[in-house]
C-alpha positions in Angstrom: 16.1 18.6 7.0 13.7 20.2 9.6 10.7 18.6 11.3 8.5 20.9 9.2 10.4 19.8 5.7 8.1 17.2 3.3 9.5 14.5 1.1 7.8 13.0 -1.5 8.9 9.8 -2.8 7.7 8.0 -6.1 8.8 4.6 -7.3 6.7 2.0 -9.9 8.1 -0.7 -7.8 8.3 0.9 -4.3 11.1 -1.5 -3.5 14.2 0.4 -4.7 17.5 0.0 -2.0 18.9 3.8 -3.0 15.3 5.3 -2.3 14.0 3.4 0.7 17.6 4.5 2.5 17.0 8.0 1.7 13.4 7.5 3.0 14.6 6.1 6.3 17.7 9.3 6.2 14.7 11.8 5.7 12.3 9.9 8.7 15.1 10.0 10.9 16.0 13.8 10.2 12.1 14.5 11.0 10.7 14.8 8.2 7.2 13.8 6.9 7.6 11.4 4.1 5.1 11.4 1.5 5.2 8.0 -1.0 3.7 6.9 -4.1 3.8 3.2 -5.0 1.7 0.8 -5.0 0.1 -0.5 -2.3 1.7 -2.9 0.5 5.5 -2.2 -0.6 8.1 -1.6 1.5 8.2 2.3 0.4 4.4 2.3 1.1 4.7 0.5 4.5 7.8 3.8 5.5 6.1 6.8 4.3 4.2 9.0 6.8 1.6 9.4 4.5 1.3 7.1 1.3 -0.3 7.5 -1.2 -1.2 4.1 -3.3 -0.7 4.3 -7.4 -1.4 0.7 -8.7 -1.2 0.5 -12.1 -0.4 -2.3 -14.3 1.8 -1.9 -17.1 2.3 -3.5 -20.6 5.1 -6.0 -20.2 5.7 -5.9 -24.0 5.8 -1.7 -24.4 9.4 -0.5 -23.9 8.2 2.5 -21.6 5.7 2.0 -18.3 3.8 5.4 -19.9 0.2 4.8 -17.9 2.4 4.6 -14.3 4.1 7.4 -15.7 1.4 9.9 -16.2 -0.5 8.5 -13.0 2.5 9.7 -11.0 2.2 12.8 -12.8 -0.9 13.3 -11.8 -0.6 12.6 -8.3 2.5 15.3 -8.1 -0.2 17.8 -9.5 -2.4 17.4 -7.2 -0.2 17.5 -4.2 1.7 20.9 -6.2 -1.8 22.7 -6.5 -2.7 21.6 -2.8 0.6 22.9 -1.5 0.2 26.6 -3.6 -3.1 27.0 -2.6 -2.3 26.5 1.0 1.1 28.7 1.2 -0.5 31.2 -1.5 0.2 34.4 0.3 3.7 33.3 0.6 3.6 31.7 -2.5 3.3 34.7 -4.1 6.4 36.5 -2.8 8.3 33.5 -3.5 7.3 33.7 -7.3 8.8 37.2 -7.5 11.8 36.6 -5.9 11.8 33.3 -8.1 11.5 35.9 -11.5 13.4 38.4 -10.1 16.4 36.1 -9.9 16.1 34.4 -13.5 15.7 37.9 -15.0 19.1 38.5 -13.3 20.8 35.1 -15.5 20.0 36.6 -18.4 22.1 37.7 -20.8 21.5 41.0 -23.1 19.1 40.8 -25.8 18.3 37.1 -25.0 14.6 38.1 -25.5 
């Protein structure tokens, strides 16, 4: 990692071991560390900039969908900000990006 490099970090709970030790790896490397949690958890009290997703979740579902899609959101919103920042270099990137995948394929795969 460089000192310019970004993380982003998402976790429901914002307590996970794995995650908060690769948070702490990334911080110490330099880099910024963007999280979203929920508010006042130990991921949220580490990242450079957090950003706070509370949502509560139906205990009986199988699946924590609304958190889900929240996050989701959230990654959006950070992807479009980033593109329309870097778009001039975006752009190069892209065609390098479809110049590369158009080299995987294989003949008469279209």
């Amino acid at each position: 990692l460089r000192t310019e490099d970004v993380v982003v970090a998402i976790s429901q709970s914002g307590e996970t071991q794995a995650l908060l030790q690769s948070v702490t790896l990334a911080r110490e490397a330099g880099a910024k560390v963007i999280g979203v949690a929920p508010q006042k958890t130990s991921l949220s009290h580490q990242c450079s900039i957090p950003i706070s997703v509370n949502m509560e979740e139906d205990l009986q579902a199988f699946t924590p969908v609304s958190s889900r899609i929240a996050h989701l959101v959230v990654i959006d919103v950070l992807a479009t900000g980033v593109a329309r920042h870097r778009k001039p270099l975006l752009k190069e990137h892209l065609k390098r990006l479809e110049k590369s995948q158009r080299a995987l394929r294989t003949p008469g795969a279209e």
